[in-house]
Phi, psi and omega in degrees: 000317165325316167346271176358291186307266165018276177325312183271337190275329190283311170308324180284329191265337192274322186288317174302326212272322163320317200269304181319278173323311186261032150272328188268336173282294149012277212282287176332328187248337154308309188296328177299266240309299167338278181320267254264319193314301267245314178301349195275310218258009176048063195267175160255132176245330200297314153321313156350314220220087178265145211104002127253043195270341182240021180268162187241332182248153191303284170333288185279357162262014190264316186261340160303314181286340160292342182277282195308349188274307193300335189288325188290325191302327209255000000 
């Protein structure tokens, strides 16, 4: 019976993990797409979006701010 348990919880954590990464892919190419619009028209975007306000690269304030979105989610 221990299996089971076992069994479903690991499935259950593989499944969590699944739902996170593509919440997080998402989340990620919205927010680029924002970011590459707003760097084209030599917007400050980095205010925009918090949790990228101290990246010094596109990439990484892109995903400081994906993080900080996520933090919220849960």
């Amino acid at each position: 019976m221990a299996d089971t348990t076992n069994l479903s919880l690991q499935q259950i954590l593989k499944n969590d993990s699944k739902a996170y990464l593509g919440i997080f892919a998402v989340s990620f190419c919205l927010l680029l797409v924002v970011a590459l619009c707003a760097q084209a028209m030599t917007w400050q975007w980095r205010s925009w979006l918090p949790g990228a306000e101290a990246e010094k690269s596109l990439i990484g304030g892109v995903k400081g701010a994906v993080y900080t979105f996520m933090s919220h989610l849960l």
